[in-house]
C-alpha positions as CSV (number, residue, x, y, z in Angstrom):
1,X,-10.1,10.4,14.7
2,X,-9.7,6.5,15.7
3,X,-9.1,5.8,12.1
4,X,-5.8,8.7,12.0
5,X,-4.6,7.7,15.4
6,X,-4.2,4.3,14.3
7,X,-2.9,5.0,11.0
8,X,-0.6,7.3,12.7
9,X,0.6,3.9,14.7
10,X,2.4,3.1,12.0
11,X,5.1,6.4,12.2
12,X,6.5,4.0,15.6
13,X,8.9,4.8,17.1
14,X,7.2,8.1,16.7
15,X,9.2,10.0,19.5
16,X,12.6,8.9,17.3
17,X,10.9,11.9,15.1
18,X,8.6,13.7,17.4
19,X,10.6,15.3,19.7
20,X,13.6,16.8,17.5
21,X,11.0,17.6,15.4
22,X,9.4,19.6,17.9
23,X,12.3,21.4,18.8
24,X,13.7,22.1,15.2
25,X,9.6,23.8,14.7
26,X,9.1,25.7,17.7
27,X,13.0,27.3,17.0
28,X,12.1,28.2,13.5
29,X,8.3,29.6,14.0
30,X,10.2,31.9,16.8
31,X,12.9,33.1,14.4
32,X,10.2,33.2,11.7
33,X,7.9,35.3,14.2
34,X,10.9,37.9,15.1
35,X,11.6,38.6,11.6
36,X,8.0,40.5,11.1
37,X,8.7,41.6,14.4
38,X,11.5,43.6,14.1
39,X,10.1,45.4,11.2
40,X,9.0,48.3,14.2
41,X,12.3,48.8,15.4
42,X,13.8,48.4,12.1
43,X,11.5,51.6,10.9
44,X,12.0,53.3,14.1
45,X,15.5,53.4,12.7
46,X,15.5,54.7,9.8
47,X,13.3,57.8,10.8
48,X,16.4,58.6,13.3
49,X,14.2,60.2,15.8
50,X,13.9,58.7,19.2
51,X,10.8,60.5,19.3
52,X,9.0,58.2,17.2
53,X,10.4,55.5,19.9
54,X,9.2,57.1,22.9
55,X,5.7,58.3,21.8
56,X,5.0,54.3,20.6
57,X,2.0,54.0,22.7
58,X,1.4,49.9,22.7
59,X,-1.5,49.5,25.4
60,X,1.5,49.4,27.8
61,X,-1.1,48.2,30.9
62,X,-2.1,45.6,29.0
63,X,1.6,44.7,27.5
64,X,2.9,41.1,28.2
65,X,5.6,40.2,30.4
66,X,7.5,38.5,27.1
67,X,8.0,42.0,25.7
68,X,10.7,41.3,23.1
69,X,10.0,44.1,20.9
70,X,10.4,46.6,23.8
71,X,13.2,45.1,24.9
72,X,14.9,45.5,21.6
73,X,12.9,48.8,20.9
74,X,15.4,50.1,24.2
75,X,18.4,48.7,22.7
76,X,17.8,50.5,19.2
77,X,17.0,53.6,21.1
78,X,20.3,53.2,23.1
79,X,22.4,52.3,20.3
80,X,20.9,55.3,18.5
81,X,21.5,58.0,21.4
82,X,25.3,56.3,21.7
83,X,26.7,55.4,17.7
84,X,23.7,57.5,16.0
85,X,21.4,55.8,13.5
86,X,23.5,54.6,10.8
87,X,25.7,52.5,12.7
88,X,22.8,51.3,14.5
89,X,20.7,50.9,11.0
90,X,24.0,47.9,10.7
91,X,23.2,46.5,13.8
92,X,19.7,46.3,13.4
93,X,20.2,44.3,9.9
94,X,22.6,42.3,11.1
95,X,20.2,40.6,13.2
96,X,17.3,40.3,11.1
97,X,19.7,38.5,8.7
98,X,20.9,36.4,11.6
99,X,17.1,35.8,12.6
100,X,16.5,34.5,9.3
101,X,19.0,32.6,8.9
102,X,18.4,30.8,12.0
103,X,14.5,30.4,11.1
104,X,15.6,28.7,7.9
105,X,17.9,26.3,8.9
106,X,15.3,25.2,11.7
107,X,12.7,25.0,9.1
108,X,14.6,23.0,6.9
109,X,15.5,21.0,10.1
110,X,12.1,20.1,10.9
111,X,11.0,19.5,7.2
112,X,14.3,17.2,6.7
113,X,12.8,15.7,10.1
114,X,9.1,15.1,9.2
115,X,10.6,13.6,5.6
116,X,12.6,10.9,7.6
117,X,8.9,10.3,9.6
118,X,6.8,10.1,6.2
119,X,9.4,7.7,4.9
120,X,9.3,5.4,8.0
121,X,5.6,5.4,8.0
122,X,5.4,4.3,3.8
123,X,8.2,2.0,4.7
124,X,5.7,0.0,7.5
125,X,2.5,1.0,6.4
126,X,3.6,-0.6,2.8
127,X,5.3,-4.0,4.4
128,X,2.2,-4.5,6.8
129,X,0.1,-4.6,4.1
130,X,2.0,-6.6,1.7
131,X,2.6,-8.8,4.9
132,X,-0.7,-9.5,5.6
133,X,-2.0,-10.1,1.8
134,X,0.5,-13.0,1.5
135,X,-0.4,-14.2,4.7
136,X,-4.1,-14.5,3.4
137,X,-5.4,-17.8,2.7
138,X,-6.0,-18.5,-1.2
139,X,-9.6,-18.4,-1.3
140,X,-9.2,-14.9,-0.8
141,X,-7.7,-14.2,-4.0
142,X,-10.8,-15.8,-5.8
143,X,-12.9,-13.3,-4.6
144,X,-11.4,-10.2,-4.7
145,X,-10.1,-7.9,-7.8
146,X,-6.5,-8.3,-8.1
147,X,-6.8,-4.3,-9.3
148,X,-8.2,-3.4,-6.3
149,X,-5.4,-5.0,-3.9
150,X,-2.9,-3.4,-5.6
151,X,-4.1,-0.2,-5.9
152,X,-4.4,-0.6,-1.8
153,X,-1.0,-1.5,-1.5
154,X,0.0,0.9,-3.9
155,X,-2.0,4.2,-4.3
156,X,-3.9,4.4,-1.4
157,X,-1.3,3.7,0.8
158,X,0.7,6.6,-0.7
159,X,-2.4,9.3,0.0
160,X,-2.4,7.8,3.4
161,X,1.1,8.1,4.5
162,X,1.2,11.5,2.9
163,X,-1.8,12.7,4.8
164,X,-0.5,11.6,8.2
165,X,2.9,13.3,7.9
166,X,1.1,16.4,6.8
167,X,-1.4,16.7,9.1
168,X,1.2,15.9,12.0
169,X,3.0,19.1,10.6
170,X,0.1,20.6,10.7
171,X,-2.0,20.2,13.6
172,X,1.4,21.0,15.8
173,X,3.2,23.5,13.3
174,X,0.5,26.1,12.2
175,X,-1.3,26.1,15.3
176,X,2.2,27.0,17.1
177,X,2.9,29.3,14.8
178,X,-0.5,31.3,14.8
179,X,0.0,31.6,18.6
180,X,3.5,33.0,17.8
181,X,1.9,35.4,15.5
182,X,-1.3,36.5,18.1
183,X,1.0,36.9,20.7
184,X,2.9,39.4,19.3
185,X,0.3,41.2,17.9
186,X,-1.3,41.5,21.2
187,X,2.0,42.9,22.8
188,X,1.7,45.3,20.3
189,X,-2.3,46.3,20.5
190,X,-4.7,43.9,22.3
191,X,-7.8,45.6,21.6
192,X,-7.1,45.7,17.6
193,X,-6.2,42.0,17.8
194,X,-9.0,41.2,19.8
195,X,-11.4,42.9,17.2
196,X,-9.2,41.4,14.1
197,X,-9.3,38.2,15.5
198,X,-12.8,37.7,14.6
199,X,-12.5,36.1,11.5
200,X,-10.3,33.6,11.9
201,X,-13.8,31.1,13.6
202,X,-15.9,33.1,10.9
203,X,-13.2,31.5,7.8
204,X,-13.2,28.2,9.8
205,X,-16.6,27.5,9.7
206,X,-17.1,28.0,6.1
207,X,-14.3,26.1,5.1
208,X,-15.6,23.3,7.1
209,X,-18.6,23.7,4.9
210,X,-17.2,23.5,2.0
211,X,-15.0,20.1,2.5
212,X,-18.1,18.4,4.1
213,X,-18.8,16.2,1.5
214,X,-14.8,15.7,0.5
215,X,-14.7,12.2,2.4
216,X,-17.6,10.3,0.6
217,X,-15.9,11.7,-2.3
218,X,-12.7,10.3,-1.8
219,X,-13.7,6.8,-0.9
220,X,-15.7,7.0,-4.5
221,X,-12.6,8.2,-6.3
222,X,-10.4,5.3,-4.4
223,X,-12.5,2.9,-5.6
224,X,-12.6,3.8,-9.1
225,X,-9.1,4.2,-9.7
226,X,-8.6,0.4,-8.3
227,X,-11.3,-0.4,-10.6
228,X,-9.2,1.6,-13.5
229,X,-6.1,-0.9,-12.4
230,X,-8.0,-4.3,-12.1
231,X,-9.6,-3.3,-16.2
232,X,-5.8,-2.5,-16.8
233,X,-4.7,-5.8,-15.9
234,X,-7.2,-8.1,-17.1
235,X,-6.7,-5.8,-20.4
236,X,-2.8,-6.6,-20.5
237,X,-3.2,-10.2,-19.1
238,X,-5.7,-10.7,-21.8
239,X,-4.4,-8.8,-24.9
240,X,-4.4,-11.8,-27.5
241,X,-8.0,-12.8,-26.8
242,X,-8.9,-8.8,-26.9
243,X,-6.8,-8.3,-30.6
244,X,-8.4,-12.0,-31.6
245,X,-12.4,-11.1,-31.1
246,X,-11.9,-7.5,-32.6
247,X,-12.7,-6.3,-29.1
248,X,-10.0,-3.2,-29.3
249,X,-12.4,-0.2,-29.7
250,X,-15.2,-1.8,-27.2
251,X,-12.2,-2.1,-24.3
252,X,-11.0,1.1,-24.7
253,X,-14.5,2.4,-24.4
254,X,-15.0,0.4,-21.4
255,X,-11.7,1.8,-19.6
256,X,-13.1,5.1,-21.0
257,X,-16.1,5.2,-19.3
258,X,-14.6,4.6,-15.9
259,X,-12.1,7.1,-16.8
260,X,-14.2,10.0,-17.3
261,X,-15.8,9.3,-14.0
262,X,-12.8,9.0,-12.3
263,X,-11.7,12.4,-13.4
264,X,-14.9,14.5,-12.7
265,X,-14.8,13.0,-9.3
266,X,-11.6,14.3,-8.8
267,X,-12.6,17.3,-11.0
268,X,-15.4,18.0,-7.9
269,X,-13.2,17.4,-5.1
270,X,-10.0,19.5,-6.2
271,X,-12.6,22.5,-6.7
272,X,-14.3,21.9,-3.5
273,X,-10.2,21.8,-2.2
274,X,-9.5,24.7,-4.4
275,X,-12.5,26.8,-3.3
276,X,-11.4,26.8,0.8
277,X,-8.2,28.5,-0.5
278,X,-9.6,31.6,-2.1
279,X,-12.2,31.7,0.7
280,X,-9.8,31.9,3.3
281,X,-7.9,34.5,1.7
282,X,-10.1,36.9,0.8
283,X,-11.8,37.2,4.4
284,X,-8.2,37.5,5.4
285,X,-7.9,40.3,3.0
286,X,-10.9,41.8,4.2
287,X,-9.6,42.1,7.5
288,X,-6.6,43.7,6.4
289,X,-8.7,45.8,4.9
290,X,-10.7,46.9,7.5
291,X,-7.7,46.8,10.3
292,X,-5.9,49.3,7.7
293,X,-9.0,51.8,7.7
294,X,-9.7,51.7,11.6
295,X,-6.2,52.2,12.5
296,X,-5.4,54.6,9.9
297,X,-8.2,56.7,10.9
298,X,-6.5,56.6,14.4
299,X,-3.5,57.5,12.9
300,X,-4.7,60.4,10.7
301,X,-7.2,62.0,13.3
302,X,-3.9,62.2,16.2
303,X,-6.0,60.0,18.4
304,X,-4.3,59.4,21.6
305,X,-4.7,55.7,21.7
306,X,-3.1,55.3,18.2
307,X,-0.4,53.3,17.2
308,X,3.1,54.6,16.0
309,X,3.2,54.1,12.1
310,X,6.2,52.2,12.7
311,X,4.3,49.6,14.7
312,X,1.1,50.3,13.0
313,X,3.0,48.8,9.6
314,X,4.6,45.9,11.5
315,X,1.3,45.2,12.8
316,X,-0.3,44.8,9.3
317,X,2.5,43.0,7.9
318,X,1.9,40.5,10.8
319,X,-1.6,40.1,11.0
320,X,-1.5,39.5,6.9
321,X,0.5,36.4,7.6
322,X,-2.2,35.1,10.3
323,X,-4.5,33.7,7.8
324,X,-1.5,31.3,6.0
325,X,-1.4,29.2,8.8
326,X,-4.9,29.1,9.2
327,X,-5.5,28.9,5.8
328,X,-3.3,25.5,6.6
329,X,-5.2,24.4,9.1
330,X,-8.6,24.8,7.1
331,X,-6.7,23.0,3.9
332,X,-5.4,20.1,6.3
333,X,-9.4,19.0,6.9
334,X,-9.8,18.5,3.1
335,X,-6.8,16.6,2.7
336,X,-7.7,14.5,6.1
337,X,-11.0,13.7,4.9
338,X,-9.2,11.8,1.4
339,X,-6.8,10.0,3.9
340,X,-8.7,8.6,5.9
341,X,-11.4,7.5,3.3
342,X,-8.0,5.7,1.6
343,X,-6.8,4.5,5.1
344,X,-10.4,2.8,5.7
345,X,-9.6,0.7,2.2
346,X,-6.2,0.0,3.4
347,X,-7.6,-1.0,7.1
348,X,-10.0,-3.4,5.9
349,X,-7.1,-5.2,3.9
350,X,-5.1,-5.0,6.8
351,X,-7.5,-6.4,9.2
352,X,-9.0,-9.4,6.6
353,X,-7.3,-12.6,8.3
354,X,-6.7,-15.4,6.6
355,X,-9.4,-18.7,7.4
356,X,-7.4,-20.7,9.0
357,X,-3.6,-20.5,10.7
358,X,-1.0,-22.5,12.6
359,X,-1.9,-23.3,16.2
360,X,-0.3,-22.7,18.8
361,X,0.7,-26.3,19.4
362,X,1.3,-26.9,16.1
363,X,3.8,-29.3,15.6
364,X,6.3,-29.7,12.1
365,X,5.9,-32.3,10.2
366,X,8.8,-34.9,10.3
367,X,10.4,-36.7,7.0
368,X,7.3,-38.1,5.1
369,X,7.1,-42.0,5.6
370,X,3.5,-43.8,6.2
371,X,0.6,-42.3,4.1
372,X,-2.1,-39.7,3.3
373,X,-5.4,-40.3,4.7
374,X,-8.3,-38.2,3.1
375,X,-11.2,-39.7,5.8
376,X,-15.2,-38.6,5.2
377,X,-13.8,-35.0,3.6
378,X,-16.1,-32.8,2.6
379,X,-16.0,-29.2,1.0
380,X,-18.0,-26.0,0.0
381,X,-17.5,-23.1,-2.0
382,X,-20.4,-20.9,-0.3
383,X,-23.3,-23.1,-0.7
384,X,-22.0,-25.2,-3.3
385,X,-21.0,-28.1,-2.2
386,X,-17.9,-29.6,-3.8
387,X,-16.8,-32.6,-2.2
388,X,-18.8,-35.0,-0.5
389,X,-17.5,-37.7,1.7
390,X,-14.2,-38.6,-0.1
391,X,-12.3,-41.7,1.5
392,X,-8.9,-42.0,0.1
393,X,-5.7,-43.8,1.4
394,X,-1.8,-42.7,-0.6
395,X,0.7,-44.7,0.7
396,X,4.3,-44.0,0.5
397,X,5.9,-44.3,-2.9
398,X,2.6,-44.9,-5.0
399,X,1.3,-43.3,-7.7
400,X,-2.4,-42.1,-7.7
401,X,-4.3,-41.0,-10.4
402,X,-7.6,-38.6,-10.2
403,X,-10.0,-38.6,-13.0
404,X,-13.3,-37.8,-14.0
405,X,-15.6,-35.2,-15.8
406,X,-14.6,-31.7,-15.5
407,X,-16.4,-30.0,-12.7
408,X,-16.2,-33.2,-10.1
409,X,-14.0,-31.6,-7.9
410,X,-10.3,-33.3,-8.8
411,X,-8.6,-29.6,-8.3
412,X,-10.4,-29.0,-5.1
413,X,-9.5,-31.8,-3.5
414,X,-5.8,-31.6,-5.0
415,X,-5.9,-27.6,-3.7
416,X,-6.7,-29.4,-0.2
417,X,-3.8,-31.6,0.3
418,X,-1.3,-28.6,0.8
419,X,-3.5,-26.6,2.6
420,X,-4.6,-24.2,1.1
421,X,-8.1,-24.8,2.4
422,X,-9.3,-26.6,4.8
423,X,-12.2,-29.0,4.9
424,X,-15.3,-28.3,6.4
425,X,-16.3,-31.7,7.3
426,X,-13.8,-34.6,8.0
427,X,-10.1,-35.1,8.3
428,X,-6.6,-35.1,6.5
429,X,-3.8,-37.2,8.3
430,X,-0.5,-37.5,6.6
431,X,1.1,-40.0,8.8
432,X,-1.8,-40.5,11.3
433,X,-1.3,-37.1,12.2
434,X,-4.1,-34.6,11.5
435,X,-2.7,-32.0,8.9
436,X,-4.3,-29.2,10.9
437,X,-2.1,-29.9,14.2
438,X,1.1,-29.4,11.7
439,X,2.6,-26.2,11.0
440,X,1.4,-24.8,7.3
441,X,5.3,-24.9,6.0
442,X,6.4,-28.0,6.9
443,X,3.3,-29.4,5.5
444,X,4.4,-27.8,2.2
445,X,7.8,-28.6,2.3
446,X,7.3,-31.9,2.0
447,X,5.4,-31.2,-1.4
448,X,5.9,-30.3,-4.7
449,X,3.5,-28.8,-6.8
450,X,3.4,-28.5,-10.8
451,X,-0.3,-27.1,-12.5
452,X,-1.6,-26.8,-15.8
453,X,-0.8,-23.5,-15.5
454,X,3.0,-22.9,-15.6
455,X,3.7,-19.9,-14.0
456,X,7.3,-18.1,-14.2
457,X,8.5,-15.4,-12.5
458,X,9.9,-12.4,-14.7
459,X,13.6,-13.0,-14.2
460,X,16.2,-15.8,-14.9
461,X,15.7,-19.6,-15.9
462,X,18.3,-20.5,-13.4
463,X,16.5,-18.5,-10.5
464,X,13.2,-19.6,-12.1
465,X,14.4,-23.5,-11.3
466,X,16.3,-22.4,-8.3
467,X,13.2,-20.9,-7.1
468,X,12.2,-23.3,-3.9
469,X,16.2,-23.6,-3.5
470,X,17.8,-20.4,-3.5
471,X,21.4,-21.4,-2.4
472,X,21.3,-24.2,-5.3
473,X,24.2,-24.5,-7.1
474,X,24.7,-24.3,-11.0
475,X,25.6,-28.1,-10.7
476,X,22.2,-28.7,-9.3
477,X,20.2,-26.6,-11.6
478,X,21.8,-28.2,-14.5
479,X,20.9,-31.7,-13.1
480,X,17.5,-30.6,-12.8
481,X,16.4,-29.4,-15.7
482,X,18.2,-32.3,-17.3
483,X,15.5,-34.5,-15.3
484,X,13.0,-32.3,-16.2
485,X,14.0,-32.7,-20.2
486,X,14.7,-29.0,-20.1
487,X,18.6,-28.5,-20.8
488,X,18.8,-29.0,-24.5
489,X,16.8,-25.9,-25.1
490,X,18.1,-23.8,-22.5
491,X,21.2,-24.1,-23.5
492,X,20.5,-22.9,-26.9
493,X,18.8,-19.6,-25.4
494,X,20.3,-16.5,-26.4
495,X,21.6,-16.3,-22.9
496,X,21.5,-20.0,-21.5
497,X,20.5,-20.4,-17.9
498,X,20.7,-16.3,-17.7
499,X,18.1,-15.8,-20.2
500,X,15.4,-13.7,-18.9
501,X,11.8,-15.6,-19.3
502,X,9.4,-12.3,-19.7
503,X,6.4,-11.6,-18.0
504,X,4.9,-15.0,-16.6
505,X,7.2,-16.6,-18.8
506,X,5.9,-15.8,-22.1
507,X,9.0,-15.7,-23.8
508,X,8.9,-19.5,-24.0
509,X,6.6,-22.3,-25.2
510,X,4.3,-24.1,-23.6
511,X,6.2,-26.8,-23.2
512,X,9.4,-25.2,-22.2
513,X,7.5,-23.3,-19.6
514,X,6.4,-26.6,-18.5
515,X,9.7,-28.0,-18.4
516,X,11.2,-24.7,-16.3
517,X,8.1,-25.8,-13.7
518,X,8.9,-29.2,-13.5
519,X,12.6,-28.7,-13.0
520,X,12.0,-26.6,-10.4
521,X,10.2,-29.4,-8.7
522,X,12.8,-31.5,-9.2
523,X,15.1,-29.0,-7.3
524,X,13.2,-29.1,-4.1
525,X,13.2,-33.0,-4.4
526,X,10.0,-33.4,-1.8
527,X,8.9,-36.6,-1.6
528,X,5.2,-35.8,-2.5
529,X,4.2,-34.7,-6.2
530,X,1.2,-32.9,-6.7
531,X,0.4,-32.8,-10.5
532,X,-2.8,-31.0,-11.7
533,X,-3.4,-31.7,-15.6
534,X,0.7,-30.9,-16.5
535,X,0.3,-32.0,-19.7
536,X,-3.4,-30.8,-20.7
537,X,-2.5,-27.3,-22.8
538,X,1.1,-28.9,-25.0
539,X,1.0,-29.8,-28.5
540,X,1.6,-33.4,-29.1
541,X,5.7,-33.2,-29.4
542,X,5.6,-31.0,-26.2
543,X,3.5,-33.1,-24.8
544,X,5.5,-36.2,-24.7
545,X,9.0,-34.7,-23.5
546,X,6.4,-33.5,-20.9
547,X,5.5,-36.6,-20.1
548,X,8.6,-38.0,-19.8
549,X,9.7,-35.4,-17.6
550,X,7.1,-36.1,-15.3
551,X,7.9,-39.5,-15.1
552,X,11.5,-39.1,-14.4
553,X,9.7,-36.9,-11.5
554,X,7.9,-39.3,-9.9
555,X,10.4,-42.1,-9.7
556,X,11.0,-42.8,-5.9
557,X,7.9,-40.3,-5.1
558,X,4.6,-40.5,-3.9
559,X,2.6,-38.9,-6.7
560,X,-1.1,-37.7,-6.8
561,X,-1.9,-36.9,-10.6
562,X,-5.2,-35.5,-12.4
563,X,-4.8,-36.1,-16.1
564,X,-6.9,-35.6,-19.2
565,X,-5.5,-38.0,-21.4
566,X,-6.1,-41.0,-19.5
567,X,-3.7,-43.3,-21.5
568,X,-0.7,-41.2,-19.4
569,X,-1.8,-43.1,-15.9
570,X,-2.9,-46.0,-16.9
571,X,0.2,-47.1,-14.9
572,X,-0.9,-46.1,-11.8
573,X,-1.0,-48.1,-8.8
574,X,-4.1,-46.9,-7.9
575,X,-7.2,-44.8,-9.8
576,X,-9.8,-42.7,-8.5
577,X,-12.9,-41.9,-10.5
578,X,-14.3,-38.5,-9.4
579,X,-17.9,-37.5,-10.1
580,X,-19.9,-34.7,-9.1
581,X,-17.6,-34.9,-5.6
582,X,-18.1,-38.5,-4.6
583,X,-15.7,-41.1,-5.5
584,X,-17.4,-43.3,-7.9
585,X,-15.2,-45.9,-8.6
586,X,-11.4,-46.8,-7.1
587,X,-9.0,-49.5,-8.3
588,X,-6.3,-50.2,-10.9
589,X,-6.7,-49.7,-14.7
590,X,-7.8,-53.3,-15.8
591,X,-10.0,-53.5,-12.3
592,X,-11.9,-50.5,-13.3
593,X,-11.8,-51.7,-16.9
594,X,-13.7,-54.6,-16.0
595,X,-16.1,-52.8,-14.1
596,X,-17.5,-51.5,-17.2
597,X,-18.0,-48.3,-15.5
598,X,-17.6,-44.6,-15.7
599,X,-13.7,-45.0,-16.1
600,X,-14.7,-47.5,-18.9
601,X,-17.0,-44.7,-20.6
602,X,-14.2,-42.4,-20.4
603,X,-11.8,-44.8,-21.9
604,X,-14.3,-45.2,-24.8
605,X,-14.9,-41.9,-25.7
606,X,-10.9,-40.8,-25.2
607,X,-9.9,-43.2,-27.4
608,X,-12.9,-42.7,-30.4
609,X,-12.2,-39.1,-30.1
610,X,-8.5,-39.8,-30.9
């Protein structure tokens, strides 16, 4: 119950809800209470004899003081004795119609009610979630199946939110209503109500049998349908290399298998669901059953103690409406159990913080103007260590070049610089200033960032380019991607800067991809570039507009670059040679040249494979 109480947490303000909700259900389970109930006056009626009135014998020493039907029982037999039975037979269906009237609009009060609740509760349950994954650090994402985190935010959080709400309408509603229902079928015979009563504990027991099992079940299913997502979306992410190795038929086995276990786990909890249902019911029935025979024995034999066959039909037709609300109640624990195996998925998500955040003395980082100081830094993915001991000094307005083999850590330490981890060992100062004592987005600010990897959102160019800057103007944009080497071709889209780029841009080249990234660099204008092998995936032709792109970025900027074709910072002021995490070597191209070094190697064998 922890687990529901806190996921119910997220229906606050719940008494915005709670209390007209209350009121709108305890009006409508009255009105929907007196409409069975006046079925015994309502036959008392129509046999137009105030005998069958009088003689109802309803264990009148043990009757309780909120004796509605007798009450109204006197006003029928009044009304009878004073208009006669027809007029009355008006009266009497006047009010049922009024009573169900009134039970319906309440009831569609309450339900409009708890719809406005389970709304609220997606609406904060969803954002909390989403909040808190884009507030993780970026490490996470490395480690977890993107599949799985959105069918979290997705899926599970839509079983949870429709579980709460349910359950809330349950636990209050069909518990309020079966009290309704007992107490009037005590004021009309306690000791048959007593004995019927029986198997109401007898149908609960077994129905908690049955869903025992229902939450393990759950968290299974949960877990392969965000398995089922995360094959989806490496299968569309990674549809040309699937159609390229004749991989079709093995794929759609793969998702196939997970499939058909997916559906025979839901296959055993719906029947285990299903199964409570018919249980319920038929030791309802049974009791009908037997409440009909004892009673009708009464009724047959003249007993003294028997009911009036108007009352003894009202009765039945109450007591065969106990079982659907605790048929409700029994049906709530299964769907509980699959909501609160989803809300432990969604929890954990919820309650994963991110490594490291802004203190609480954090200070923002001021205009850019000194240097970046990377002092005895050190870094580890698990136990692998990646970085050992790096000493490197950028000063303001120089461009600095990383190189090496792949796998020496350049992209680590470039990840670094913004922040997107931290080091385990050593320091980062920009401006003498530790980077860990400045707030996260000020730090960031001040960079700009273009990957190999040129990723577009699915919407426009413009807002695509406009995408750090959102209240850019089209005068800015245009001057961007004229930087960037990017207008020519955007102009001669289909629909210019409106053109829509497709999923993660693929609706462009390469290059033009590239181009869209670096403009929207240039838009920010921050004064530090972070470039990360730009260049690395273009043909030759893209590859050079590229280039000169880049270099139109970096004018006036401090740049750090990591390149694979050497010959493309061979004008930088100052060169790092990376190799299995240590810097190696660290000077300007001829310096390093004439070290005959590893940066000389590299050269060689660049330029022979060329």
């Amino acid at each position: 119950m922890k687990i529901y109480f806190r996921l119910l947490s997220f229906a606050k303000p719940i008494e915005k809800f709670a209390i007209p909700y209350v009121i709108a259900t305890l009006l409508s389970v009255f009105f929907g209470t007196l409409n069975l109930a006046l079925l015994s006056p309502l036959f008392e009626t129509l046999l137009k004899t105030k005998q069958s009135a009088i003689s109802s014998n309803i264990d009148q020493e043990n009757s309780s003081s909120f004796d509605i039907l007798g009450t109204f029982r006197e006003f029928v037999n009044d009304s009878i004795d004073a208009v006669g039975a027809e007029r009355t037979l008006v009266y009497v269906c006047i009010v049922i119609v009024s009573s169900v009237l009134l039970s319906n609009v309440f009831r569609y009060l309450s339900q409009r009610i708890m719809e406005d609740l389970r709304v609220h509760t997606l609406l904060n349950f969803r954002r909390t979630v989403f909040n808190n994954v884009m507030n993780l650090h970026v490490g996470y994402f490395n480690n977890e199946r993107k599949g799985d985190i959105i069918s979290k935010v997705a899926s599970d959080v839509q079983v949870v939110q429709f579980t709460v709400t349910n359950t809330l309408q349950v636990v209050f509603k069909e518990p309020l209503q079966l009290i309704f229902y007992i107490v009037v079928l005590l004021n009309i015979s306690v000791k048959l109500t007593l004995l019927s009563l029986i198997v109401i504990p007898i149908a609960g027991f077994i129905i908690s049998k049955i869903v025992k099992r229902l939450k393990r079940q759950a968290k299974e299913a949960h877990e392969s349908f965000a398995k089922m997502i995360g094959f989806l979306d490496e299968a569309l992410g990674g549809i040309k290399i699937i159609k390229a190795f004749n991989a079709t038929e093995r794929t759609k086995e793969k998702f196939n298998e997970e499939n058909v276990f997916y559906s025979n786990l839901n296959r055993k909890m719906v029947r285990r669901q299903q199964l409570a249902s018919p249980v319920s019911e038929f030791l309802g029935v049974l009791m009908v059953a037997f409440i009909v025979w004892y009673g009708g024995t009464l009724i047959l034999t003249n007993d003294e103690n028997a009911l009036a066959a108007a009352d003894f039909i009202t009765y039945i037709g109450i007591f065969s409406q106990v079982m659907r609300p605790a048929k409700a109640i029994g049906n709530s624990f299964s769907g509980i159990h699959s909501g609160i195996a989803a809300g432990e998925r969604v929890l954990d998500l919820i309650d994963t913080k991110p490594e490291f955040a802004n203190k609480t003395e954090a200070q923002p980082l001021g205009n850019f103007s000194q240097s970046i100081a990377l002092q005895n830094v050190s870094f580890s993915y698990a136990e692998k260590e990646v970085l050992k001991s790096i000493n490197i000094e950028i000063k303001k307005g120089t461009t600095v070049a990383l190189v090496g083999p792949s796998g020496g850590g350049k992209s680590t330490l470039m990840d670094l610089l913004p922040r997107f981890h931290d080091p385990q060992n050593g320091t980062i100062k920009i401006d003498g200033h530790d980077y860990r004592d400045l707030t996260v987005e000020s730090l960031r600010s001040q960079m700009g960032i273009v990957n190999q990897e040129s990723f577009l959102f699915n919407d426009t160019i413009f807002n695509n380019i406009a995408y750090g800057k959102p209240d850019a103007t089209e005068e800015e944009v245009i001057n961007a991607a004229k930087i960037a080497n990017a207008h020519e071709f955007i102009v001669n889209a289909e629909d210019g800067y409106q053109t829509f780029v497709g999923d993660r841009g693929n609706k462009l080249s390469g290059g033009q991809r590239q181009r869209v990234c670096i403009a929207r660099a240039v838009l920010a204008n921050p004064p530090i570039m972070l470039l990360d092998e730009a260049t690395s995936a273009l043909d030759t032709e893209s590859e050079k507009l590229v280039q000169h792109a880049l270099n139109n970025l970096m004018q006036n900027r401090t740049s750090i670059v990591i390149a694979h074709r050497l010959s493309t910072i061979q004008h930088a002021d100052t060169i790092v040679v990376i190799d299995k995490g240590e810097v190696v070597e660290e000077g300007s191209h001829s310096e390093l040249l004439a070290k005959k070094g590893l940066y000389h190697r590299l050269i060689e064998m660049q330029t022979f494979s060329e």
